[in-house]
C-alpha positions in Angstrom: 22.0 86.1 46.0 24.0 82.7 46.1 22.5 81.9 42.5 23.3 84.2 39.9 21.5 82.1 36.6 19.2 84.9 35.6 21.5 87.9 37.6 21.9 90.4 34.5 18.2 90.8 34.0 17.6 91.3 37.7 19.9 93.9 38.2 18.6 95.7 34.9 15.3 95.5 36.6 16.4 96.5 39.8 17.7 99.7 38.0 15.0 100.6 37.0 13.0 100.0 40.0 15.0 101.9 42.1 15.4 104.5 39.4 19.1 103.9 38.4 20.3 105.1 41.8 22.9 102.1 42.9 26.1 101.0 42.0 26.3 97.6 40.1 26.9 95.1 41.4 24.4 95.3 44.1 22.8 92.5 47.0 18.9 93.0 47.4 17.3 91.9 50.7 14.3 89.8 50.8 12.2 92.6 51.8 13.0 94.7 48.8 12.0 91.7 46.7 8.6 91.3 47.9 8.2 95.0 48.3 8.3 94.8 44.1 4.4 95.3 43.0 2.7 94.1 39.4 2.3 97.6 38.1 6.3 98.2 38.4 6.9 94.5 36.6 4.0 95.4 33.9 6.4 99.1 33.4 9.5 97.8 32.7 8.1 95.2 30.7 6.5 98.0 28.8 9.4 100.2 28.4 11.2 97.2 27.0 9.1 96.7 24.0 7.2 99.9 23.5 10.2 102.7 25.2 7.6 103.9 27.3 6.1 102.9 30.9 2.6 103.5 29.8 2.3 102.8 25.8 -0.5 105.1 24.2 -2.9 103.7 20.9 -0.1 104.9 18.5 2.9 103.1 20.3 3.7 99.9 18.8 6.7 97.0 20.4 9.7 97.4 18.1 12.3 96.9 20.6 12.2 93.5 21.8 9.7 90.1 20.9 7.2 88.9 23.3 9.9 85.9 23.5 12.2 88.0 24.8 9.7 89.7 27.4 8.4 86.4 28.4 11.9 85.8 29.5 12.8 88.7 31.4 9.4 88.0 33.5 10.8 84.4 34.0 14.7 86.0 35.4 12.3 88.5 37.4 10.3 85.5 39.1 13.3 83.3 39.6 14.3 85.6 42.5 10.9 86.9 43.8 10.6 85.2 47.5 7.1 83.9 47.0 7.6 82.5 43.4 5.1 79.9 43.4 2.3 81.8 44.2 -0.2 83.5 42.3 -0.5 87.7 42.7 -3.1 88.4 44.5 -5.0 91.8 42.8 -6.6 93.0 46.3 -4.1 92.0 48.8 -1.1 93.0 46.7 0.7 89.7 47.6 2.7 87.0 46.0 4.5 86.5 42.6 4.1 89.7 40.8 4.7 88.5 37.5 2.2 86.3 37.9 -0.3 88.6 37.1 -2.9 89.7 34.8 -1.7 93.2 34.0 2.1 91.5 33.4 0.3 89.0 31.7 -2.1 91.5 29.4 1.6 93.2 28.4 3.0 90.0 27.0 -0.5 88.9 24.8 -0.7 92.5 23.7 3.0 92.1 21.9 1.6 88.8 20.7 -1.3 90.5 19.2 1.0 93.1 16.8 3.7 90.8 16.2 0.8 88.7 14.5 -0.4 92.2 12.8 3.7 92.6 11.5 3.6 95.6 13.9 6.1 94.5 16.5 10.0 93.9 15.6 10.5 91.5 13.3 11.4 87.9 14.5 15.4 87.1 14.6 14.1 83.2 15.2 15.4 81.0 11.9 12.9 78.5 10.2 12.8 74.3 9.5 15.4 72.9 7.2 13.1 71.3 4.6 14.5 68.0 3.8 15.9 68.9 -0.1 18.1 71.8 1.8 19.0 68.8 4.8 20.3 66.8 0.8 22.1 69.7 -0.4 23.7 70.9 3.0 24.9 67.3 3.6 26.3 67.4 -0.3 27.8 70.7 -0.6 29.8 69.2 3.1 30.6 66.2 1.3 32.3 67.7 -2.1 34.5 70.2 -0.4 38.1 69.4 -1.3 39.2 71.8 1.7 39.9 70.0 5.4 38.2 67.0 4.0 38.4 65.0 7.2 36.9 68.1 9.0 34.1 67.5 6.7 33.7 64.3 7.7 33.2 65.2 11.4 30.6 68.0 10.3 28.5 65.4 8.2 28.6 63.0 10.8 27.8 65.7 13.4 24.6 66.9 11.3 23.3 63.4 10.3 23.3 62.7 14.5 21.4 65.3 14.6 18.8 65.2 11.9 18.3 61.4 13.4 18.2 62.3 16.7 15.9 65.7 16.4 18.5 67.5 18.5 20.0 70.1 19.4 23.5 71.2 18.2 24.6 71.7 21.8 22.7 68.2 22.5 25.6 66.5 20.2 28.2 68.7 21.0 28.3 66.6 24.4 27.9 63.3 23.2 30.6 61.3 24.8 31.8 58.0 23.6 30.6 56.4 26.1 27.0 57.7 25.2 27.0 55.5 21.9 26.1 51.3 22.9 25.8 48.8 21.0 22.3 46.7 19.9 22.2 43.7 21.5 18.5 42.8 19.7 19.8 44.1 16.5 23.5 44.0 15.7 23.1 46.0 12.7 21.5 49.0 14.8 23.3 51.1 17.0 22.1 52.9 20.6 22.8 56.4 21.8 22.1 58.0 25.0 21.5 61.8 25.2 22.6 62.7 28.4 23.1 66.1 28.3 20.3 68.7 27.1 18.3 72.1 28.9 14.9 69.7 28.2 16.7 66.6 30.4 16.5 67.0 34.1 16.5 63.8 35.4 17.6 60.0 33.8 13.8 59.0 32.9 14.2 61.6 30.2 17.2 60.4 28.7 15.5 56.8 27.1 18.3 54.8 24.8 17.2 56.0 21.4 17.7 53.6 18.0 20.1 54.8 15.6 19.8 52.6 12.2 21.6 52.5 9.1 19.7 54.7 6.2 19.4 53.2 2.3 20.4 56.5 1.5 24.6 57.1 2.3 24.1 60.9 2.5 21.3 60.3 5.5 23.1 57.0 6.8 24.6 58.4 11.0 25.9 55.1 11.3 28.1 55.5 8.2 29.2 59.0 8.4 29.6 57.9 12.7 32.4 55.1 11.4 33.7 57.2 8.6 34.3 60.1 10.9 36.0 58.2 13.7 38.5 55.9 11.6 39.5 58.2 9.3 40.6 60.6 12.4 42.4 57.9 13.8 44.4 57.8 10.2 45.0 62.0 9.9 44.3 63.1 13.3 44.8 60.5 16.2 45.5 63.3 19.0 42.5 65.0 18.7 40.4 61.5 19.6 42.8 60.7 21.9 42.5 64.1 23.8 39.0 64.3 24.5 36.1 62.2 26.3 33.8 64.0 24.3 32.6 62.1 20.9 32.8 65.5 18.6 35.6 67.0 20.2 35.3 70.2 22.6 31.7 71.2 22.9 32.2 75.0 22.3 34.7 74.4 19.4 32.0 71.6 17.8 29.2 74.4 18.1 31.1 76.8 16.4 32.3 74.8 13.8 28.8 73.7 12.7 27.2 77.4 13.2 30.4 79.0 10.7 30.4 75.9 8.0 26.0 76.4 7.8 26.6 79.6 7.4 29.1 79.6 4.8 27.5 76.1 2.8 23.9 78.3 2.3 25.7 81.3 1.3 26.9 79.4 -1.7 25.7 79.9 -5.1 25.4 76.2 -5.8 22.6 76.1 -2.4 19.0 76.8 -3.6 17.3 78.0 -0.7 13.5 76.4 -0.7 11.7 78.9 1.5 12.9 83.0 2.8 13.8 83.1 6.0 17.1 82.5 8.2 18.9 79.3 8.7 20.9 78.1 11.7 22.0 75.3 13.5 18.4 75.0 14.9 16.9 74.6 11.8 18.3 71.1 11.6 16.4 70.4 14.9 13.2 72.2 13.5 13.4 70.5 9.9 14.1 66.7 11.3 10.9 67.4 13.5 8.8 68.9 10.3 9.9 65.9 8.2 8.7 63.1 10.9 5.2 64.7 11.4 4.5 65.5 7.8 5.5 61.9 7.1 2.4 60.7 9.2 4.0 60.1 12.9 2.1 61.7 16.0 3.0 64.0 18.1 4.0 62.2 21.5 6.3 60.4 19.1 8.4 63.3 17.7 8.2 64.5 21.4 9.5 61.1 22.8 12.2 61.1 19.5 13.3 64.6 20.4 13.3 64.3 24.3 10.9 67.6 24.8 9.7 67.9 28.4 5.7 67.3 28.4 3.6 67.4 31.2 3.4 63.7 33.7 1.7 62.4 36.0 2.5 59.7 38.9 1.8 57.1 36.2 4.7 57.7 34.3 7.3 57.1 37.2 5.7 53.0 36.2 6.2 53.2 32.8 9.8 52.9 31.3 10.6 55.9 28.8 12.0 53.5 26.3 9.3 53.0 23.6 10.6 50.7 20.8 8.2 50.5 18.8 7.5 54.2 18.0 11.0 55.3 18.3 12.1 52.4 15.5 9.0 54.2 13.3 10.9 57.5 14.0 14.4 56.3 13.6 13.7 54.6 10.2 11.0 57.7 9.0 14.3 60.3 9.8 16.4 58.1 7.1 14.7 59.7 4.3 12.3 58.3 1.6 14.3 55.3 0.7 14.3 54.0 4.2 16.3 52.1 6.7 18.2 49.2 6.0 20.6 46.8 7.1 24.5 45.4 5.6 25.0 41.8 5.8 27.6 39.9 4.7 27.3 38.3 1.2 28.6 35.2 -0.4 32.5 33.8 -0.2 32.9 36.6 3.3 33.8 33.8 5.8 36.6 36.1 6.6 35.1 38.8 7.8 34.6 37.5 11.3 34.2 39.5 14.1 37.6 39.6 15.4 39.1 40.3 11.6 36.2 43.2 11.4 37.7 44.6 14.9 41.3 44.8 14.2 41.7 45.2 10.5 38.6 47.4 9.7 37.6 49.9 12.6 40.3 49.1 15.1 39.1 52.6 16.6 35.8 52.0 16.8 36.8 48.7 18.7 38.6 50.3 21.7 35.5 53.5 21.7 32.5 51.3 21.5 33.3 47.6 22.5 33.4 44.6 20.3 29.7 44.5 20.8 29.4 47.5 18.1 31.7 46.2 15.7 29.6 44.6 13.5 27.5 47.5 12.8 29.8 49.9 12.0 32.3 47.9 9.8 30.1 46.4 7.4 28.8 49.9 5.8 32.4 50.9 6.2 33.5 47.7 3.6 30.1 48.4 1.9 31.1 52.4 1.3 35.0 51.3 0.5 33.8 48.8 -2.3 30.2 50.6 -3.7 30.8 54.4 -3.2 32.4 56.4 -6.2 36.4 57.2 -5.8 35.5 60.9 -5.7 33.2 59.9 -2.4 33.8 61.2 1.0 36.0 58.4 2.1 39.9 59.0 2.5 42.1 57.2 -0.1 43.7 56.2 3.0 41.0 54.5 4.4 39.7 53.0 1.8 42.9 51.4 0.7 43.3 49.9 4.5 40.1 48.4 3.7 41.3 46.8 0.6 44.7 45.8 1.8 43.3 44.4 5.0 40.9 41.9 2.6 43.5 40.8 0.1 46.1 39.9 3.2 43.3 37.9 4.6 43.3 36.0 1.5 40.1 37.5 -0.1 40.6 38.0 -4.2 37.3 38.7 -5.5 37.0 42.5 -6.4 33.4 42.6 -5.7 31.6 44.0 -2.3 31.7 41.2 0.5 28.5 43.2 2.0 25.0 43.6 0.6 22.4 45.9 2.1 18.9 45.2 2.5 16.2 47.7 3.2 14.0 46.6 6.3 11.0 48.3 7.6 10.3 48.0 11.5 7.5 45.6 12.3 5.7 46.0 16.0 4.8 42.8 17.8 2.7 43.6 21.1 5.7 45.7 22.9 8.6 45.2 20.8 10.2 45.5 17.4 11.3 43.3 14.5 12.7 44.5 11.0 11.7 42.9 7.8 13.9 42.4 5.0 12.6 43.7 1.5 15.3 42.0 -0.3 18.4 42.7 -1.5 18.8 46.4 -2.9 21.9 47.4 -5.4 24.4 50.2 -4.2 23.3 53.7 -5.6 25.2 56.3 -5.9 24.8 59.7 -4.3 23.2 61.7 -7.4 21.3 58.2 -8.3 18.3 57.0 -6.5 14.9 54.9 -6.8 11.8 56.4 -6.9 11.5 57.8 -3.4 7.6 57.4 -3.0 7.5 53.5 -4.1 10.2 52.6 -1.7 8.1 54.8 1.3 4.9 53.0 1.0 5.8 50.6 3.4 6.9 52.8 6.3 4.2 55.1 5.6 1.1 52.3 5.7 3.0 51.3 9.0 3.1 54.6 10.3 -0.7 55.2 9.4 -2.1 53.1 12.8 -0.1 55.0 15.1 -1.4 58.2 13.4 -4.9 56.7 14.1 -4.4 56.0 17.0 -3.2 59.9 18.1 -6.0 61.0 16.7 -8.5 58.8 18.8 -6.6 59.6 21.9 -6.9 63.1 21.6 -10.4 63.1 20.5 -10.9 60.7 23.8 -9.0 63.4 26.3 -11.8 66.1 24.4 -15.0 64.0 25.0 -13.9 63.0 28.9 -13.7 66.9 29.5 -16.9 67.6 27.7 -18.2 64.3 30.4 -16.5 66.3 33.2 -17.7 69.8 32.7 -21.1 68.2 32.1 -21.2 66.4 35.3 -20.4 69.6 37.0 -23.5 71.9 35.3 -25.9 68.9 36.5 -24.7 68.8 40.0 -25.0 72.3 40.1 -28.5 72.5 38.6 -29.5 69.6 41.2 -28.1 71.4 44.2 -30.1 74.3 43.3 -34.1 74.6 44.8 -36.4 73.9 42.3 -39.5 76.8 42.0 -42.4 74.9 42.2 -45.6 77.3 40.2 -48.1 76.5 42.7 -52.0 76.6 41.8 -53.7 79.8 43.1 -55.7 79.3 46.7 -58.9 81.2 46.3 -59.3 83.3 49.1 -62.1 86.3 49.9 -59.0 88.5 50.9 -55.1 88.5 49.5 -52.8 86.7 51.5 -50.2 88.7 53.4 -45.8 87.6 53.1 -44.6 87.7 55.7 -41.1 90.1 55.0 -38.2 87.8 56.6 -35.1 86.9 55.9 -33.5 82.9 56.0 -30.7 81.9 57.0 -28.9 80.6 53.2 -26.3 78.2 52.8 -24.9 79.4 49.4 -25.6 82.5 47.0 -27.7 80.6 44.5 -30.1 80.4 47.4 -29.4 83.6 48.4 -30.4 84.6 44.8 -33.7 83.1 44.9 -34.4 84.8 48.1 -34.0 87.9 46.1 -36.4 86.8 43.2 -38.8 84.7 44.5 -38.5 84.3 48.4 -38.1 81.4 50.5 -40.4 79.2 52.4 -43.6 81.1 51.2 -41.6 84.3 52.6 -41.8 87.8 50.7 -39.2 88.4 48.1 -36.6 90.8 49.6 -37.2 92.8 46.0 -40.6 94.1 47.1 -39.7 94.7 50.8 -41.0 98.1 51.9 -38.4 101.1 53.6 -40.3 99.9 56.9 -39.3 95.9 56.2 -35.5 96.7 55.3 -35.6 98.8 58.5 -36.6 95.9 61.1 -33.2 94.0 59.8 -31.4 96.5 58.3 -27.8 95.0 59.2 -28.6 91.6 57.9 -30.6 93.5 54.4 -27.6 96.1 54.2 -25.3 93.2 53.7 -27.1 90.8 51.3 -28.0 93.7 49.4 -24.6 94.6 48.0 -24.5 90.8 46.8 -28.1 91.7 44.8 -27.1 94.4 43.6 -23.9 93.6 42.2 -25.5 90.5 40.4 -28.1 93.1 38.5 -25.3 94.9 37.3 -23.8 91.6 35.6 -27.4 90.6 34.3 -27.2 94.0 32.7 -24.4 93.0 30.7 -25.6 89.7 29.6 -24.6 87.7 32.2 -27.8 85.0 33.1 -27.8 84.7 37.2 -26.3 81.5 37.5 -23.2 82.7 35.3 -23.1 85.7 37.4 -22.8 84.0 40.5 -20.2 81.3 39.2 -18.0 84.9 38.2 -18.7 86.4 42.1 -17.2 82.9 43.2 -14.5 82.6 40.9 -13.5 85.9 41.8 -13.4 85.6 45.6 -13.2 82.1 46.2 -15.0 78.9 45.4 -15.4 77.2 48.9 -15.5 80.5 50.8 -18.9 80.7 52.7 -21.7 82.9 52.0 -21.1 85.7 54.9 -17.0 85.9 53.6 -18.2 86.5 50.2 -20.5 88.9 51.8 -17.6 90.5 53.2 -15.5 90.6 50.5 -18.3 92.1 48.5 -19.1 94.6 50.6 -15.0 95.5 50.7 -14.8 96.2 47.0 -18.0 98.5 46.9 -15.8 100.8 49.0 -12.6 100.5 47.8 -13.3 99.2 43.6 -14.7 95.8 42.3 -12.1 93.5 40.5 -11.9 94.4 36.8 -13.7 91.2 35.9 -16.8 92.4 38.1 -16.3 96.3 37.6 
């Protein structure tokens, strides 16, 4: 096998198949692969969760999660030959784990890990948005490694913004952060690199904006991270094309310092449950939806792989309008905003702001992004506390850089000003709610005055989910409705006809017509065709003159009286026979298959 993605779990299951008699590493041919049947799949499965091939009443899944099974069937099918085809339960063809008695193993560990009788789940919970505050807090007042702390908080806001994964971050490369050209105070970033991204449609340019809150603000903590690296550690910007660093080295150190922060006594944990570097992903999705956003939009903000169609190779990914309602809802309760320069700031031009404030972030993200990251850098040097995140180092380049330009007011040269996103027809504008003073970390405005306004704008696209999906329910109620009538119409009608009075009864003749499908057939069962006898009340002597023909219908009869007997009306019966053996088969293969499985077994859904 020239692909070895899933190899581990197909060699444990090959040792098992072959019952542990081969030597690891091992090559299996083609034939051996399809010779693999659904029942030895369903066993292993089963010894994998329960420790035995065949589970009894009192054996419960404590070994492994049905997550866990689900995968091993997904290694398994990777290297089956005929992968993309359905098992077949009488020919004992195609994908085996694509079948009902694999699948039955899988919904049964479902059903007692619901009852808290299979092992108990190892997956860690959502980050509620008080622990996101207190994470990002306890980060910022550690007096150890402070400039590592500043990569981790930038690191973790990306990631609460962008609903992403830690590995997703991990290879952000500088490269992957652009510049707003609509909205110089905004900032761009490209996700290239994620298990949900397979091709570039699903890697849109996503808005990153600047948050009223500092601890929930990427764009500050993005600024503060890179120039104070260039200050204490220029080599380790200089020696990697990624944004964070290595990517294994950036996981780790965010798994190790989450750990450690919610170990602390000072962290008040909100709910039980573990907490990892996921939760982060989990909690930033939470948060959007429970502040009113749809679904599709925390899917579009998060980049999760959905289901499309043709259409959507026509339609461009990029959505601004619902992303800007995500970006600025993922800022937290007091909102997005924007820094712009204030009174008696002529100096800070854009060339002064690229040389003398984030030189760095000059030669990383272009000229273009200057402007956004350096004024919340001033803003943060000037309206921050001393005992804030920022290096004294930084924060006096700041300073020194103003008072050389001939600046000698001591008050901040940049305001902020909280915006909410306004959507006109297929794009985006932000509107100023006036100037806001600088709080301080532990001092804040009420949160739920400050939210109206994002929430009432988030309120039509939550309408608007909610109509859609009512409108994808009511056209498949329309479809499956259109079906039952063009069934019922293709079906002959039985007409009561008045009684002919006659001196002596009328003799049926017994006979049996040539049917086009088996709701016809049916009839001819019950009623009779063209004034014929039904073939219910044919005498031995009748079935005799066309025995072959009656022998042959007559397994179809009777296998529909045995589903009336369980509650099945005839017309659901027969849908079940075709289901079973084929929709568009005609009526003398269904005949044959029919007759096949009286001698060998019906199907369990017939049986």
């Amino acid at each position: 096998m020239q692909d070895r993605k899933y190899q581990a779990q197909l060699d444990h299951f090959m040792r098992f198949y072959r019952k542990y008699d081969y030597e690891i590493p091992a090559k299996y041919t083609e034939e051996e692969l399809s010779a693999v049947q659904d029942k030895d799949v369903a066993a292993y499965l089963n010894l994998m969760a329960f420790g035995v091939e065949n589970p009894g009443h009192l054996d419960r899944p404590t070994l492994v999660r049905s997550n866990t099974l689900a995968y091993l069937k997904k290694a398994i099918s990777y290297y089956i030959p005929r992968k993309m085809m359905q098992w077949d339960d009488l020919k004992g063809g195609g994908n085996p784990t694509k079948s009902r008695i694999v699948n039955e193993v899988i919904k049964a560990v479902k059903k007692f890990e619901v009852r808290g009788e299979g092992k108990p789940s190892q997956a860690v919970r959502e980050l509620q948005y008080e622990e996101m505050q207190q994470l990002l807090t306890l980060t910022k007042q550690g007096t150890v490694r402070a400039v590592r702390n500043l990569k981790i908080c930038s690191l973790l806001t990306l990631q609460w913004q962008l609903i992403a994964r830690i590995d997703d971050v991990s290879h952000l490369r500088f490269s992957d952060i652009k510049p707003n050209l609509m909205h110089k105070f905004a900032v761009k970033c490209q996700m290239r690199w994620s298990k949900n991204i397979s091709e570039e449609r699903e890697s849109p340019e996503q808005l990153l904006v600047p948050a009223m809150d500092p601890l929930f603000c990427p764009i500050l903590h993005l600024a503060l991270y890179v120039e104070a690296y260039d200050i204490e550690k220029p080599n380790e910007l200089n020696g990697s094309q990624f944004l964070y660093g290595e990517e294994e080295d950036t996981h780790t150190l965010a798994r190790k310092h989450i750990s450690q922060v919610t170990r602390l006594a000072q962290f008040r944990l909100l709910k039980n449950g573990k907490v990892g570097t996921h939760s982060v992903r989990k909690g930033a999705a939470t948060y959007v939806s429970r502040c009113g956003l749809g679904k599709e939009t925390v899917t579009n903000r998060g980049r999760w792989r959905i289901q499309r169609t043709v259409v959507d190779r026509y339609i461009s990914p990029e959505l601004p309008g619902p992303d800007a309602s995500a970006a600025c809802t993922l800022t937290g309760p007091l909102g997005a905003c924007r820094y712009l320069r204030g009174t008696n700031s002529e100096l800070l031009t854009q060339e002064f702001l690229g040389e003398r404030i984030v030189p760095r972030c000059l030669k990383l993200f272009g000229p273009q992004a200057v402007e956004a990251l350096a004024l919340p850098l001033i803003w943060a040097a000037y309206s921050l506390p001393e005992s804030c995140e920022m290096p004294s180092k930084l924060r006096n380049r700041i300073a020194n850089s103003l008072q050389e330009a001939g600046r000698k007011d001591s008050s901040c040269p940049v305001v902020k000003v909280h915006v909410v996103p306004i959507i006109h027809g297929d794009q985006v504008s932000f509107s100023d709610r006036g100037t806001v003073a600088a709080p301080s970390i532990s001092n804040s405005a009420e949160p739920g005055v400050l939210a109206q306004n994002t929430q009432l704008l988030n309120e039509f696209e939550d309408v608007k989910s909610t109509l859609t999906s009512e409108l994808k329910l009511l056209r498949s109620e329309v479809k499956t409705l259109k079906t039952t009538i063009g069934r019922l119409a293709s079906q002959p009608a039985i007409v009561a006809r008045a009684p002919v009075p006659t001196d002596r009864p009328m003799l049926q003749q017994a006979s049996l017509s040539k049917v086009k499908d088996l709701y016809t057939l049916w009839k001819e069962y019950q009623f009779g065709l063209h004034g014929l006898k039904p073939a219910k009340d044919f005498t031995p002597q009748e079935r005799g003159r066309q025995k072959s023909k009656f022998s042959r219908r007559k397994n179809f009869w009777d296998l529909v009286n045995t589903l009336l007997k369980k509650g099945y009306s005839s017309n659901a019966a027969i849908d079940l026979i075709k289901a079973t053996y084929g929709v568009n088969l005609p009526v003398t293969s269904v005949l044959a298959k029919v007759a096949e499985s009286k001698r060998k077994g019906f199907p369990k859904e017939l049986a």
